[in-house]
C-alpha positions as CSV (number, residue, x, y, z in Angstrom):
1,X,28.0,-12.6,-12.0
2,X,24.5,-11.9,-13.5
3,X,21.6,-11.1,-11.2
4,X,18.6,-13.1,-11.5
5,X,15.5,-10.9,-10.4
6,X,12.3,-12.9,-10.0
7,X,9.0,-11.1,-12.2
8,X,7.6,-10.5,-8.5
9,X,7.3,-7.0,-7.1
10,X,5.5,-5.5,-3.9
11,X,3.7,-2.5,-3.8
12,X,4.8,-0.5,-0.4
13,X,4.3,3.0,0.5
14,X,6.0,5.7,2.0
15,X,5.5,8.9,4.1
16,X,4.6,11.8,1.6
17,X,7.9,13.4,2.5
18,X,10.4,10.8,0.7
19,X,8.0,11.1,-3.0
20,X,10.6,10.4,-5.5
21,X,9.8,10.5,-9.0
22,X,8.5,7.9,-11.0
23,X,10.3,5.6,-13.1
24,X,7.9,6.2,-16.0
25,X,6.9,9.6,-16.1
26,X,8.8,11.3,-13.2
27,X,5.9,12.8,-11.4
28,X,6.4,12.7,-7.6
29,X,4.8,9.3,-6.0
30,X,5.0,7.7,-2.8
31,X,4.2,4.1,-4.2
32,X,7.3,2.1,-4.9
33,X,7.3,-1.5,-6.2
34,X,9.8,-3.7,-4.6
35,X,11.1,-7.3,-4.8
36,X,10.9,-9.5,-2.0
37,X,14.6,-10.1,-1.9
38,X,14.9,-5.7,-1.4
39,X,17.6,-6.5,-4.1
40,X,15.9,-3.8,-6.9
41,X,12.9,-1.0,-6.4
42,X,11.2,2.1,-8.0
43,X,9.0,4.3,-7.4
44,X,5.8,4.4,-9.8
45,X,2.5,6.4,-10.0
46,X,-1.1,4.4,-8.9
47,X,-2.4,5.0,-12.2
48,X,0.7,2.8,-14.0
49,X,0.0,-0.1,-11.4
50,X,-3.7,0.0,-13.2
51,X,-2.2,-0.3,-16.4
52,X,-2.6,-3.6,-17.8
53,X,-0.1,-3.1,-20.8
54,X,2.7,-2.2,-17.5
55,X,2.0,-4.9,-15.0
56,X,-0.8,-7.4,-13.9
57,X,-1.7,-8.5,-10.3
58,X,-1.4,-11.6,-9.2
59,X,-3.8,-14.0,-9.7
60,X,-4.9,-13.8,-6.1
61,X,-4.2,-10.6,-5.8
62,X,-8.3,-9.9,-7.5
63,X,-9.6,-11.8,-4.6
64,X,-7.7,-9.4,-2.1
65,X,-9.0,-6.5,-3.4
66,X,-12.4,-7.5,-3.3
67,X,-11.7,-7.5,-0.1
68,X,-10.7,-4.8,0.7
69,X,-13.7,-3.5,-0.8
70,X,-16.1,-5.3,0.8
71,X,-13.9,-4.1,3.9
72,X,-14.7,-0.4,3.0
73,X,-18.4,-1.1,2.6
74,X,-18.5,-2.8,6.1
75,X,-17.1,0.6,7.6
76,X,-19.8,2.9,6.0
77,X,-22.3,0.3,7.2
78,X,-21.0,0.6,10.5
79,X,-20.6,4.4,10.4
80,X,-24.3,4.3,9.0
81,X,-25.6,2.1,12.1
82,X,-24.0,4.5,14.5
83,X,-25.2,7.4,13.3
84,X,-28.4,6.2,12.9
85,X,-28.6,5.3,16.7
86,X,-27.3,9.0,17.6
87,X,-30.3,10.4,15.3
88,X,-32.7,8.0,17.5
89,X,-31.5,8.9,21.1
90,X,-31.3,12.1,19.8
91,X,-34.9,12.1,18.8
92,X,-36.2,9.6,21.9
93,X,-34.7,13.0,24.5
94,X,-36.1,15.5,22.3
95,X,-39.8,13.8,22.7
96,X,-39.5,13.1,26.4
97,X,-38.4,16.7,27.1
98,X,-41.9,17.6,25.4
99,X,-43.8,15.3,27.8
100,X,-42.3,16.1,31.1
101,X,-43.2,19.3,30.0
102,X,-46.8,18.3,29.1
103,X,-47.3,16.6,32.4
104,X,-46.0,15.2,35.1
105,X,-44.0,11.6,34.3
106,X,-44.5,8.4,36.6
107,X,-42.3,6.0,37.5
108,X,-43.5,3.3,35.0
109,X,-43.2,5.1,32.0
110,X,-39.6,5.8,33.4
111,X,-38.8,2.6,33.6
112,X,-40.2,1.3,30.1
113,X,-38.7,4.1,28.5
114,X,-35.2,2.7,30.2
115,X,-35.8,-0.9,29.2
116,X,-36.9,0.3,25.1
117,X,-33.3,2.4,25.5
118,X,-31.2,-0.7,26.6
119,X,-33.1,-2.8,24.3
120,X,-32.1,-0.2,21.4
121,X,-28.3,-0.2,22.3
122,X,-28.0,-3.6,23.2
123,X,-29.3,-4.1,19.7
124,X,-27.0,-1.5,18.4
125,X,-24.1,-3.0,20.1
126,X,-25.1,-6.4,18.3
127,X,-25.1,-5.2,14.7
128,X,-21.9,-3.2,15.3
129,X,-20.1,-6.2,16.6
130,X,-21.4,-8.4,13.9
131,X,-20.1,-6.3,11.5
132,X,-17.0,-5.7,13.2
133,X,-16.6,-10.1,13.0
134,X,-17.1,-9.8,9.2
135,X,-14.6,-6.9,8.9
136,X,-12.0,-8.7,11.0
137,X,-12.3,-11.6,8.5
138,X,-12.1,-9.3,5.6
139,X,-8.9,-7.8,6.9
140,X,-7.1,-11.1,7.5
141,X,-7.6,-12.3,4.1
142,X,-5.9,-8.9,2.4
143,X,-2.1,-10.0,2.0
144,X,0.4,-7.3,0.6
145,X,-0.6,-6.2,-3.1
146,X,1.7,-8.5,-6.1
147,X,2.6,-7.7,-9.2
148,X,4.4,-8.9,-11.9
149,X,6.4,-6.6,-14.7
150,X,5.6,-6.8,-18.6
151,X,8.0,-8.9,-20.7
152,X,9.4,-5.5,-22.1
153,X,9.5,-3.4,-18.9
154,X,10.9,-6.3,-16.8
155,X,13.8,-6.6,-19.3
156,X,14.1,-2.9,-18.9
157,X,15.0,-3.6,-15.0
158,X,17.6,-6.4,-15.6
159,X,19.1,-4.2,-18.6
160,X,19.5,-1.8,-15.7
161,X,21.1,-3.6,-12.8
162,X,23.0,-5.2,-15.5
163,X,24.2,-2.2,-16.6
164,X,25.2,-1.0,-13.1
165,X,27.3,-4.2,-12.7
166,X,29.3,-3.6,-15.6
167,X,29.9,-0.2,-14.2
168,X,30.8,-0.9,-10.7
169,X,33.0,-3.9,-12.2
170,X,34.9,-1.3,-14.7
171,X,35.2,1.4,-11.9
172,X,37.1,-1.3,-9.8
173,X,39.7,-2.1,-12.7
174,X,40.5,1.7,-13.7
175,X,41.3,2.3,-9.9
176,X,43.3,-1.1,-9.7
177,X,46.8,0.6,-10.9
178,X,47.9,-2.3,-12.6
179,X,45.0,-1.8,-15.0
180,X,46.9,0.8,-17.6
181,X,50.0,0.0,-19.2
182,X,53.5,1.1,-17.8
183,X,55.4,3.6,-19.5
184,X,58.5,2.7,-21.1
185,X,61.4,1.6,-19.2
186,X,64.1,2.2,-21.9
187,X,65.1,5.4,-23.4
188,X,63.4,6.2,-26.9
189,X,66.9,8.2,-28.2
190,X,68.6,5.1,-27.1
191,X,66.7,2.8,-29.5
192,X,66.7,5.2,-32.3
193,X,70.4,5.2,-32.6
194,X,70.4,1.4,-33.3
């Protein structure tokens, strides 16, 4: 009854709390690598997962992290556009405050002032949505990140689970009590006499 693992592995992560130490140099990490069938798992440090001598990605796996990448610089843009706005309102009050104080403001510079303002967010609004489109398409592309084991360290896993089978299966027998030979039945004085 050997287990056949595929060379496929997940990387997951859990809450900072349930860190266990990794399989190859039993620091605490919260990444684990997992195969889609849950039948095996362990946890492993980032670093090892960039290791190409320990595992490659899968082949589309490079696509997906580009982007994510590109996903990362769409947020800072956004962030950037934002904050940018903010410094302009921020700057647009600042200067009317002078010139109500300068003189007296009519309604028509009011009003323009309102239009250049809805014309500014409406503009804002536009960009931010735009980019929130091209982030939204970034994100649905991004699957799960796939690896696959080195020959060596691969073998390592099935030497393991095989391992474990061979104990669980020799555990069984020494607790089936038929397993150990009977003692004796006759007397040993008896047949030493003959």
């Amino acid at each position: 009854m050997s287990l056949q693992l595929q060379n496929v592995w997940h990387h997951r992560r859990v809450a900072d709390a349930s860190a266990k130490p990794c399989w190859i140099c039993y620091k605490p990490s919260s990444s684990v690598l997992i195969t889609p069938d849950n039948k095996d798992f362990f946890y492993i440090c980032v670093g090892h997962l960039a290791d190409h001598k320990f595992c490659q990605p899968d082949a589309d796996e490079a696509a997906a992290a580009a982007e994510r990448k590109k996903k990362a610089e769409l947020d800072r843009e956004i962030e950037k556009v934002k904050k940018e706005y903010e410094e302009k309102q921020k700057l647009k009050r600042e200067k009317r405050k002078e010139k109500e104080k300068e003189k007296g403001k009519d309604k028509e510079s009011e009003k323009k002032d309102e239009e250049e303002d809805k014309a500014e967010e409406k503009a804002k609004d536009a960009k931010i949505a735009q980019l929130s489109k091209t982030k939204d398409e970034a994100q649905t592309a991004q699957g799960p990140r796939i690896y696959s084991l080195n020959k060596s360290f691969y073998q390592m896993r099935l030497d393991r689970i095989r391992n474990a089978e061979i104990a669980k299966r020799n555990r069984e027998k020494m607790s089936d009590p038929n397993y150990f030979p009977s003692v004796p039945s006759n007397d040993p004085s008896s047949s030493a006499r003959q």
